[in-house]
N, CA, C and O atoms as a Tripos MOL2 file, in Angstrom:
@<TRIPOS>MOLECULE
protein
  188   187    47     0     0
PROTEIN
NO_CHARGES

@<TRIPOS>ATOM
      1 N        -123.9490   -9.7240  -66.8090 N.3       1 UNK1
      2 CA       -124.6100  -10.2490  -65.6310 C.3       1 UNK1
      3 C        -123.5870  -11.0360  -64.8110 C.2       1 UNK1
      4 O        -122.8400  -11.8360  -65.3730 O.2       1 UNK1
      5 N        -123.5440  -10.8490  -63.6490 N.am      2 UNK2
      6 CA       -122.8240  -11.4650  -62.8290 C.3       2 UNK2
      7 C        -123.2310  -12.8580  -62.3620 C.2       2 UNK2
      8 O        -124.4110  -13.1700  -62.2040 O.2       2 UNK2
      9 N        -121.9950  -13.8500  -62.1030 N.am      3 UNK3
     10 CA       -122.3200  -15.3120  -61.8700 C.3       3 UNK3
     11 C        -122.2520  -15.2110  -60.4090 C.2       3 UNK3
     12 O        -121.4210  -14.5430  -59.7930 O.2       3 UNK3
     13 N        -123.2960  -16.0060  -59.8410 N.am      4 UNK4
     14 CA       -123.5960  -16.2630  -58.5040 C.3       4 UNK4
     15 C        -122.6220  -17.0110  -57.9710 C.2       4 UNK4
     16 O        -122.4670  -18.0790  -58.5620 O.2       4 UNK4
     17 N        -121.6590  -16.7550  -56.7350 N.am      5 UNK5
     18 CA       -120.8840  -17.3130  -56.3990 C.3       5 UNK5
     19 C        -121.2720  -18.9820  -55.7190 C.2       5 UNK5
     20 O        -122.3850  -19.3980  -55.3970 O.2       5 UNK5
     21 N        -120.1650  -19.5860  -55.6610 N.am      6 UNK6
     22 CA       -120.3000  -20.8870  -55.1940 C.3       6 UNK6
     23 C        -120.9600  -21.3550  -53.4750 C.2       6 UNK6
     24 O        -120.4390  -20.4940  -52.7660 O.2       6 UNK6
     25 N        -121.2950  -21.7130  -53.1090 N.am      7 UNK7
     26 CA       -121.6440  -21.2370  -51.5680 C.3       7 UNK7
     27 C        -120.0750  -21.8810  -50.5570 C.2       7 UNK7
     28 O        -119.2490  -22.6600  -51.0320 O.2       7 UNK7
     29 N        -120.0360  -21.4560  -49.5230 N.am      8 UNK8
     30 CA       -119.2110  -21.7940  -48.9400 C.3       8 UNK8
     31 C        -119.0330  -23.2250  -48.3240 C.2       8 UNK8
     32 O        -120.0830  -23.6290  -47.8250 O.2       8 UNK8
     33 N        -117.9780  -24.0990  -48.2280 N.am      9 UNK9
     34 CA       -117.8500  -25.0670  -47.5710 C.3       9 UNK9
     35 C        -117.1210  -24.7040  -46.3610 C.2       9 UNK9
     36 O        -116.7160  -23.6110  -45.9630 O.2       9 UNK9
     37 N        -117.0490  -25.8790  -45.8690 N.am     10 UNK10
     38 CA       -116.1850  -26.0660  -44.1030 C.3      10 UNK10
     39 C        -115.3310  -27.4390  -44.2150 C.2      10 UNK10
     40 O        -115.8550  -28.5490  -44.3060 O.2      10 UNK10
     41 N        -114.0210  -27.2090  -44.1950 N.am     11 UNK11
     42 CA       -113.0720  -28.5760  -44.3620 C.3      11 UNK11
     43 C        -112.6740  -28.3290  -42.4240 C.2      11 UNK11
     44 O        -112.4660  -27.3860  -41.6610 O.2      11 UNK11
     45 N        -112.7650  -30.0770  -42.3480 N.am     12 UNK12
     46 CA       -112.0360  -29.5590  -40.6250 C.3      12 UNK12
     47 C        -111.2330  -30.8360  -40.8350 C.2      12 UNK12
     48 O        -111.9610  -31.7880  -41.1170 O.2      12 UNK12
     49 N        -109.6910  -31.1750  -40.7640 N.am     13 UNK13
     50 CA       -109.0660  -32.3400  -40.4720 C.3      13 UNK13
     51 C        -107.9660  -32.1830  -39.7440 C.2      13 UNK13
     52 O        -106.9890  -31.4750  -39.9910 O.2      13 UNK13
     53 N        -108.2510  -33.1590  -38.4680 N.am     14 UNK14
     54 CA       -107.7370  -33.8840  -37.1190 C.3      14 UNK14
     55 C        -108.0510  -32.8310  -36.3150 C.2      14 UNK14
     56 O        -107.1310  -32.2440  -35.7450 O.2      14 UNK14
     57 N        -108.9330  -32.5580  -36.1950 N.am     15 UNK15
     58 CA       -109.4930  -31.2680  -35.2470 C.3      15 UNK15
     59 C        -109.8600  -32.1530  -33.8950 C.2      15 UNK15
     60 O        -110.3000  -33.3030  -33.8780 O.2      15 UNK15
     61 N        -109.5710  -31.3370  -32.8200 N.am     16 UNK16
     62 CA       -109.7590  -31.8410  -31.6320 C.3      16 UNK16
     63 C        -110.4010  -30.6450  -30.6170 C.2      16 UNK16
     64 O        -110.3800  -29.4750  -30.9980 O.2      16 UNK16
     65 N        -110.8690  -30.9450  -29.5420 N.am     17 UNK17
     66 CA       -111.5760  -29.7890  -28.6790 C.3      17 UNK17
     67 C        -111.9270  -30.5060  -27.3730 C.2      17 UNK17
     68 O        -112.6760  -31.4610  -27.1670 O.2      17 UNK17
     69 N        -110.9830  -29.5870  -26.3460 N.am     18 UNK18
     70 CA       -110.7160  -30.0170  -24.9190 C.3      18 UNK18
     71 C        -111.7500  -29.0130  -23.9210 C.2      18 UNK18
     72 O        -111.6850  -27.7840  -23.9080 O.2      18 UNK18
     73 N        -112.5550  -29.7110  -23.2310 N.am     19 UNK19
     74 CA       -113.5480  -28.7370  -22.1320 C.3      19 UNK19
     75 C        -113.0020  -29.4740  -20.6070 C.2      19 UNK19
     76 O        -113.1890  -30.5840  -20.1090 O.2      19 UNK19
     77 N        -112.1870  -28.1570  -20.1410 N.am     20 UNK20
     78 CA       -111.8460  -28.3290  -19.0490 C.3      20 UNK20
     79 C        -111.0230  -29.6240  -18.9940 C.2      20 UNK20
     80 O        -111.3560  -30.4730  -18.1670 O.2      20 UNK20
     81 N        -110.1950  -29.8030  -19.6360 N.am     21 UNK21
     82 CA       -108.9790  -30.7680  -19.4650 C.3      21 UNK21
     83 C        -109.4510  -31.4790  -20.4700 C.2      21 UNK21
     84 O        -108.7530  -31.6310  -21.4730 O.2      21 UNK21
     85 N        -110.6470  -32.0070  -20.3820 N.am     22 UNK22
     86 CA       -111.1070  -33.8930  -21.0350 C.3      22 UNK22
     87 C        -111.4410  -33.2160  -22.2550 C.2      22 UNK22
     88 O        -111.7790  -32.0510  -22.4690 O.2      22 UNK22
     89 N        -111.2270  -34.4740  -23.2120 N.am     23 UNK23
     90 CA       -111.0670  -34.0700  -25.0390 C.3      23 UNK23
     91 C        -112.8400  -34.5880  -24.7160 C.2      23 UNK23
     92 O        -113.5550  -35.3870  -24.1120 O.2      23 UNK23
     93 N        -112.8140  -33.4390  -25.6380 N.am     24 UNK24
     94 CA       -114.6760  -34.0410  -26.2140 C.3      24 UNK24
     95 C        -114.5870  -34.6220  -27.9200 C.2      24 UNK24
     96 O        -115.5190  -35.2580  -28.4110 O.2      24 UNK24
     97 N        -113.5800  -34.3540  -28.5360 N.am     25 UNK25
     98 CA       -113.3410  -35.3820  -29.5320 C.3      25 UNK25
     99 C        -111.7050  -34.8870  -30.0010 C.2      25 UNK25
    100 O        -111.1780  -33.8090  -29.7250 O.2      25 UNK25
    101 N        -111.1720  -35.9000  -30.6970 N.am     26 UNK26
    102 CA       -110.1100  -35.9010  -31.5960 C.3      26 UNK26
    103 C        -109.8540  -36.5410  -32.7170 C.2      26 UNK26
    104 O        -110.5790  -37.4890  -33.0170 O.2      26 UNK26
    105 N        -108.7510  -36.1510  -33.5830 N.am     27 UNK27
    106 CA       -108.7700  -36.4120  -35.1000 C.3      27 UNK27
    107 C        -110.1090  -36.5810  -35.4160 C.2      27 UNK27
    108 O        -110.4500  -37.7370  -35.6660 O.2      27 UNK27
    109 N        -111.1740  -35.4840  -35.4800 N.am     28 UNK28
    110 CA       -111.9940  -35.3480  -36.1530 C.3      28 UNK28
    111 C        -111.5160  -35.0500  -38.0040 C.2      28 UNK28
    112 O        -110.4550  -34.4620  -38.2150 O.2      28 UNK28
    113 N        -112.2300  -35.4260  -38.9870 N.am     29 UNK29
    114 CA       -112.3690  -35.0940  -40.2660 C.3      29 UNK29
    115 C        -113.4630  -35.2600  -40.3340 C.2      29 UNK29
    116 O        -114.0490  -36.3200  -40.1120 O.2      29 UNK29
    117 N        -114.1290  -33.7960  -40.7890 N.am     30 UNK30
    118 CA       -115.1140  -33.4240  -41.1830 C.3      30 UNK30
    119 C        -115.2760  -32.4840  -42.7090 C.2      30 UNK30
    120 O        -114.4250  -31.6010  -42.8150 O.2      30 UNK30
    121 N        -115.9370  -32.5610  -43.4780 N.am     31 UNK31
    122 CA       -116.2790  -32.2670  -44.8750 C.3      31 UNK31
    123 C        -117.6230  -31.8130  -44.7360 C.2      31 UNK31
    124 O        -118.5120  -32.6640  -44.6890 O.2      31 UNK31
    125 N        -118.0000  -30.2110  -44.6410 N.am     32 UNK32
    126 CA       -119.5140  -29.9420  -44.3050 C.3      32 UNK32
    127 C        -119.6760  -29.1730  -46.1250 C.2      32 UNK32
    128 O        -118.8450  -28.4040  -46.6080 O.2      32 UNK32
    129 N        -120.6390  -29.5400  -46.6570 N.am     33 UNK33
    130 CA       -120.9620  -29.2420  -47.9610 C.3      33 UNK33
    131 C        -121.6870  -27.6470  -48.2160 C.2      33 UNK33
    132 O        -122.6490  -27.2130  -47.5820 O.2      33 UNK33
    133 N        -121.1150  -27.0950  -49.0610 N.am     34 UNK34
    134 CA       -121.7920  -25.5130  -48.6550 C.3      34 UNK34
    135 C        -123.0880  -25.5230  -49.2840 C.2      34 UNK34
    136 O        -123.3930  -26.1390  -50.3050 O.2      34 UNK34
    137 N        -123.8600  -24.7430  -48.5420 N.am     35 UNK35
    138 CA       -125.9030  -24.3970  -48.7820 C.3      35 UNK35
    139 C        -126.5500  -25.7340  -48.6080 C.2      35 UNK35
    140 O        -127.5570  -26.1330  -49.1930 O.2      35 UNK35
    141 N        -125.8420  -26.3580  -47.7390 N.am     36 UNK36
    142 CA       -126.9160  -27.5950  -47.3590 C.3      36 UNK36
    143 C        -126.5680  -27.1080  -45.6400 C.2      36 UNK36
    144 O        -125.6220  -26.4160  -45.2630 O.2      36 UNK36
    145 N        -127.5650  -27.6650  -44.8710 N.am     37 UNK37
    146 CA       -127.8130  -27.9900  -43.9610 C.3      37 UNK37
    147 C        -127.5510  -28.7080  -42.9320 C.2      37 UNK37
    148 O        -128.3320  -29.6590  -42.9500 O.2      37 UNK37
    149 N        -126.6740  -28.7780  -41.7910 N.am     38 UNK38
    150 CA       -126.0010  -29.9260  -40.8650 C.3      38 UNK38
    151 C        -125.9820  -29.8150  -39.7000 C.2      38 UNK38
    152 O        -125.7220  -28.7040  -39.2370 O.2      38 UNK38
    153 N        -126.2190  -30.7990  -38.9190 N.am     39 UNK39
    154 CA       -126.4940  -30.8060  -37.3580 C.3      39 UNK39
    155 C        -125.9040  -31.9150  -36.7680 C.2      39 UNK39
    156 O        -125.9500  -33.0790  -37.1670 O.2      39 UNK39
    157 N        -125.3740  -31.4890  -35.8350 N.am     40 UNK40
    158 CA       -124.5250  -32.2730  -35.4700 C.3      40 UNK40
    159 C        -125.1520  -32.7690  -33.4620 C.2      40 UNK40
    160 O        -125.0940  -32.0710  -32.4500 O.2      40 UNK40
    161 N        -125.7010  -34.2700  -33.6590 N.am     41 UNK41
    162 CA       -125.9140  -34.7290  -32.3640 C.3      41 UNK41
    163 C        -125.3760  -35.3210  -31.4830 C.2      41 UNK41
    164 O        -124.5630  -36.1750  -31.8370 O.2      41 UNK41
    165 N        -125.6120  -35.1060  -29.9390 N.am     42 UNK42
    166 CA       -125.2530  -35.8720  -28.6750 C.3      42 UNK42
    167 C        -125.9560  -36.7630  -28.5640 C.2      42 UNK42
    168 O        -127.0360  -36.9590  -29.1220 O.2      42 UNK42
    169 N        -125.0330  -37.8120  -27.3320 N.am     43 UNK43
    170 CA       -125.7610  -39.0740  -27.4620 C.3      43 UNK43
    171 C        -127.2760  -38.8230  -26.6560 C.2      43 UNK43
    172 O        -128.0830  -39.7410  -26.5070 O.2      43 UNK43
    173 N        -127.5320  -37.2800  -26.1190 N.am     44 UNK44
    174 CA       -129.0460  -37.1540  -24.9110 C.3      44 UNK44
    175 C        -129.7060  -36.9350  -26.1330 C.2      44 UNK44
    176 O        -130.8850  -37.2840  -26.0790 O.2      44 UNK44
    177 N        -129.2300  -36.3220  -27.5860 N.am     45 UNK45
    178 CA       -130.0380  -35.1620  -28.2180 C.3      45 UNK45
    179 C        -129.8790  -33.8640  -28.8220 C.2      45 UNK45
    180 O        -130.3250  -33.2650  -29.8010 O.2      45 UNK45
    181 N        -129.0450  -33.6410  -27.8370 N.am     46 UNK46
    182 CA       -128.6190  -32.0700  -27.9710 C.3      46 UNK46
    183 C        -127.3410  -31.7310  -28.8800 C.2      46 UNK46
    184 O        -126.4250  -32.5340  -29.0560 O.2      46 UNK46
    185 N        -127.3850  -30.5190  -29.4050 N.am     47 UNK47
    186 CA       -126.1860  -30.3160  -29.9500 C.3      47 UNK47
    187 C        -125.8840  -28.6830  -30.2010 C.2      47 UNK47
    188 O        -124.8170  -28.3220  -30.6990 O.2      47 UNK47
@<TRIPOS>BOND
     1     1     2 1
     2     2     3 1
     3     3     4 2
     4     3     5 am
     5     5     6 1
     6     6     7 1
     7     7     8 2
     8     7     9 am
     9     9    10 1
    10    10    11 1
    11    11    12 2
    12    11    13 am
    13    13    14 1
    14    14    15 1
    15    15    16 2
    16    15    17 am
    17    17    18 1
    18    18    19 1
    19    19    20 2
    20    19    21 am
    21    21    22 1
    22    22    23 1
    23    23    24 2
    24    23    25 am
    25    25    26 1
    26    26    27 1
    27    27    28 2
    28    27    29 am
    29    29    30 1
    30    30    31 1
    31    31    32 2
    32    31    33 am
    33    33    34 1
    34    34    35 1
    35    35    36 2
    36    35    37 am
    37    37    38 1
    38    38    39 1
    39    39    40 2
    40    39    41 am
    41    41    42 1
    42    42    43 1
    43    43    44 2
    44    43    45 am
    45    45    46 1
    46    46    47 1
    47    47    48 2
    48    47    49 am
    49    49    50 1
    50    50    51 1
    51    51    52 2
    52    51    53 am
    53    53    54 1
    54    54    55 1
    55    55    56 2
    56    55    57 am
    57    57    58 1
    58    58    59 1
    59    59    60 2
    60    59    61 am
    61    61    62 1
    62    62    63 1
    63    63    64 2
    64    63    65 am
    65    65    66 1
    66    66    67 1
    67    67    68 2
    68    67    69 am
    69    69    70 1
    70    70    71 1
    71    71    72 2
    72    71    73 am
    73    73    74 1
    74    74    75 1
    75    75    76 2
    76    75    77 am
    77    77    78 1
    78    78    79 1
    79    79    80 2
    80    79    81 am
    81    81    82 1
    82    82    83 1
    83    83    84 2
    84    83    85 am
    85    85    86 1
    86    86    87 1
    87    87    88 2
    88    87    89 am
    89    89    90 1
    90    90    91 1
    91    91    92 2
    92    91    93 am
    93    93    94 1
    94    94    95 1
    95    95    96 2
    96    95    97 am
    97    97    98 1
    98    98    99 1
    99    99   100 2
   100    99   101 am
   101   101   102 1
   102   102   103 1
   103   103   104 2
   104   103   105 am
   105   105   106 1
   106   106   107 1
   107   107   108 2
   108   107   109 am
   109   109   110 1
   110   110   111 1
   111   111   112 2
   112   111   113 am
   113   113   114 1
   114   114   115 1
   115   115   116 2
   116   115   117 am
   117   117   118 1
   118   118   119 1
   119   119   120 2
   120   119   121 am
   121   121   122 1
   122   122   123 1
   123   123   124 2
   124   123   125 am
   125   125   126 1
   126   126   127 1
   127   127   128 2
   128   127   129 am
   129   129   130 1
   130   130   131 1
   131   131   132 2
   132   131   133 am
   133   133   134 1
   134   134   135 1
   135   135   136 2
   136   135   137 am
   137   137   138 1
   138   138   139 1
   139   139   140 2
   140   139   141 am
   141   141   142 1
   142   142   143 1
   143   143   144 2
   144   143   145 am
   145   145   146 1
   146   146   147 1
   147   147   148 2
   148   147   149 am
   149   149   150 1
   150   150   151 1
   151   151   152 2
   152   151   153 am
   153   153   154 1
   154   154   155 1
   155   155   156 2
   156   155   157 am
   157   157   158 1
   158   158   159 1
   159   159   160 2
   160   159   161 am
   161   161   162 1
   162   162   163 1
   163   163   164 2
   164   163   165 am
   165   165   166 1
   166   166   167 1
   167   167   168 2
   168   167   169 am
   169   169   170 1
   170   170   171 1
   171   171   172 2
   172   171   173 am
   173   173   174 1
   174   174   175 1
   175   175   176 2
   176   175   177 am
   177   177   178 1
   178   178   179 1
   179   179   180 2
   180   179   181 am
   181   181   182 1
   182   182   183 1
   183   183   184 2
   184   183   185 am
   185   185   186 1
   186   186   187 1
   187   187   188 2
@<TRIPOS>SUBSTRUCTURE
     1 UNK1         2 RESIDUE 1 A UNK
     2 UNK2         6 RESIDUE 1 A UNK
     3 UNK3        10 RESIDUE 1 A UNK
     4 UNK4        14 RESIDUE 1 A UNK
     5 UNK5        18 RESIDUE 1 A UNK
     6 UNK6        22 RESIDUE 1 A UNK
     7 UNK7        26 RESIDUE 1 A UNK
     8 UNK8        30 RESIDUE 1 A UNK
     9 UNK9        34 RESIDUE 1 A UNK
    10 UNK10       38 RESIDUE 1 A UNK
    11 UNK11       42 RESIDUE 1 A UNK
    12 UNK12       46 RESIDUE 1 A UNK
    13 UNK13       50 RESIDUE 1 A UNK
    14 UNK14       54 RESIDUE 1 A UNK
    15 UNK15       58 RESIDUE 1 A UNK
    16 UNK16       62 RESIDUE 1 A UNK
    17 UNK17       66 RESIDUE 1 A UNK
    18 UNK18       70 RESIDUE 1 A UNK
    19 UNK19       74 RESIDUE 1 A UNK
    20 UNK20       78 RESIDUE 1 A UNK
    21 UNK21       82 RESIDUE 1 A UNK
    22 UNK22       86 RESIDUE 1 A UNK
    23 UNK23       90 RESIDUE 1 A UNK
    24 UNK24       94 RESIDUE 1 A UNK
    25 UNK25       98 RESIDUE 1 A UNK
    26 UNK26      102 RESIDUE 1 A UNK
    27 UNK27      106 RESIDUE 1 A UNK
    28 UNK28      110 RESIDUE 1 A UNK
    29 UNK29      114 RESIDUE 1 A UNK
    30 UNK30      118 RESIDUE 1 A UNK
    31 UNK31      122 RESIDUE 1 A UNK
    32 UNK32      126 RESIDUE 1 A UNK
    33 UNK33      130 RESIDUE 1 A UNK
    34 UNK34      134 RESIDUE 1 A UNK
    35 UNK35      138 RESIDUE 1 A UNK
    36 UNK36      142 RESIDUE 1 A UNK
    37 UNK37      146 RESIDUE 1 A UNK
    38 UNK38      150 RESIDUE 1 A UNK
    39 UNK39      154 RESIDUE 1 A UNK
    40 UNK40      158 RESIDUE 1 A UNK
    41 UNK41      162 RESIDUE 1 A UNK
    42 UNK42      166 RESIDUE 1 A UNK
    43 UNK43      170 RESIDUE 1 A UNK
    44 UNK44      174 RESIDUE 1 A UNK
    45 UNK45      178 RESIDUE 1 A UNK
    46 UNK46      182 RESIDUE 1 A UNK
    47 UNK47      186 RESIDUE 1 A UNK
């Protein structure tokens, strides 16, 4: 019988992301845990 693999994670470190010139963040570190669930909010709400 085969073992069910591990679920996937997401490592992000010093990640940055520019819209139209202006940084919308930098040196981000982020650690997203695999088969859980994550949402990520703005300060209106939205994401």
């Amino acid at each position: 019988m085969d073992t069910p693999a591990a679920p996937l994670s997401v490592t992000m470190h010093a990640a940055r992301l520019f819209y139209r010139g202006r940084p919308l963040f930098e040196d981000l570190n982020v650690e997203l845990a695999g088969g859980r669930w994550t949402c990520l909010l703005g300060p209106s709400g939205v994401g």
